[in-house]
N, C-alpha and C positions, 0 to 999 in steps of 0.2 A: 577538229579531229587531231589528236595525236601526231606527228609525224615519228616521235618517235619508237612508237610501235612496231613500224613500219621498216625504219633507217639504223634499228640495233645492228651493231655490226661484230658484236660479240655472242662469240659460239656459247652453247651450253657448258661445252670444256672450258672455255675462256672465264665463264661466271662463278662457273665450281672452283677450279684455280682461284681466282680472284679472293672468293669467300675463305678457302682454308686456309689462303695468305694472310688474311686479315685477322682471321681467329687463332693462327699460330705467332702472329704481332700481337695478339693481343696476353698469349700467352707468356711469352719472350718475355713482354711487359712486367707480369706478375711476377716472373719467377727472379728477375732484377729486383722487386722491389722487394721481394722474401728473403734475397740476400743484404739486403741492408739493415731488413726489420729486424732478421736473425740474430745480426753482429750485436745489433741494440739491444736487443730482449735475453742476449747471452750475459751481456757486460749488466746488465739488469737482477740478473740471477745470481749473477759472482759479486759484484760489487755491493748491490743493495738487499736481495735476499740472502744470502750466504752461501745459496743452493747450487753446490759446484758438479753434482750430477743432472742438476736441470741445464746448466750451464752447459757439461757436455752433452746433454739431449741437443739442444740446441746448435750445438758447433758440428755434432753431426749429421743431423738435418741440413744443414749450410752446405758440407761436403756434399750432401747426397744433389741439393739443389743446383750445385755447381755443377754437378755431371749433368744431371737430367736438362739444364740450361747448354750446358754443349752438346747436348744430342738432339737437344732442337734446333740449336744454330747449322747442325749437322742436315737434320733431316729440311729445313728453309735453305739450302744450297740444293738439295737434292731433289727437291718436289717440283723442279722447271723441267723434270724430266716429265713430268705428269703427260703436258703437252706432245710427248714425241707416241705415246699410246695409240696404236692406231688397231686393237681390239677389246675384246671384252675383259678378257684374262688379265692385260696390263690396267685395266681401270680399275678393276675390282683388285687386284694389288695394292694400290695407290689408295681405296678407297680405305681397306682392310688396315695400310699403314698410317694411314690418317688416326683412325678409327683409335690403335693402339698407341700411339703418341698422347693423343686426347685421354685414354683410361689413365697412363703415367702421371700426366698431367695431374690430373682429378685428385687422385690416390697419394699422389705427394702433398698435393695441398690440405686435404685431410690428415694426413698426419701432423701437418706440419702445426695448423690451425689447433688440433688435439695438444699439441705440445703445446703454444701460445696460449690458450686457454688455461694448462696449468700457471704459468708465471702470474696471471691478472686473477685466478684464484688465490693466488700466495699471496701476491699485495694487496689482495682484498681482504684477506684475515686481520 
C-alpha cells in the first residue's frame, strides 16, 4: 500500500502554490532567454540583413520583455501572499491574477515568435 497517500502533508493551497511557482519559473526562464535571443536576432537584422526597422522591431520587443520580466519577478515576490487567503474572494484573486500574468505571458511570446519568424524568413531568401 502506498503510505504516501495517506502521510501527504501538503494542503491543496500548498500544491496550487507550488504548481504556479513552478510554471512562473518556468516563465521567468523563457522570457531571460528571449532576451538574449532578441539582442542576437537584432545584431542579426542590422549587421547581416541590413534591416534596421526589423532591427528596431526587435529592440523594442526586448524593452517590452524587460518590463513584462519585472512584473513577473514582481508578481513571484508577491504570490507567497496566496497562502495568507483564508477565503474565497482572496483565492479567486490570486487565481484571476495568475490567470492574467499567464495571458501576458502567451501574448508577448507570440508577438515576439511573429517577429523572429520574419528575420529566418529574410535569411531564408
Amino acid at each position: 500500500m502506498d503510505t504516501n497517500s495517506f502521510n501527504n502533508p501538503n494542503t491543496d493551497e500548498e500544491i496550487i502554490l507550488a504548481r504556479r511557482s513552478q510554471e512562473l519559473e518556468v516563465w521567468i526562464s523563457h522570457l531571460n532567454y528571449v532576451t538574449d535571443e532578441s539582442d542576437q536576432l537584432a545584431k542579426i537584422a542590422s549587421n547581416k540583413l541590413g534591416d534596421k526597422a526589423l532591427r528596431d522591431q526587435l529592440l523594442e520587443k526586448a524593452e517590452q520583455n524587460t518590463v513584462i520580466l519585472n512584473e513577473m519577478h514582481n508578481y513571484k515576490s508577491s504570490i507567497e501572499k496566496y497562502n495568507e487567503c483564508d477565503d474565497l474572494e482572496c483565492d479567486i484573486y490570486y487565481v484571476n491574477l495568475h490567470d492574467t500574468y499567464s495571458a501576458k505571458y502567451l501574448r508577448h511570446l507570440e508577438a515576439y515568435r511573429a517577429i523572429k519568424n520574419q528575420v529566418f524568413a529574410k535569411l531564408l531568401q
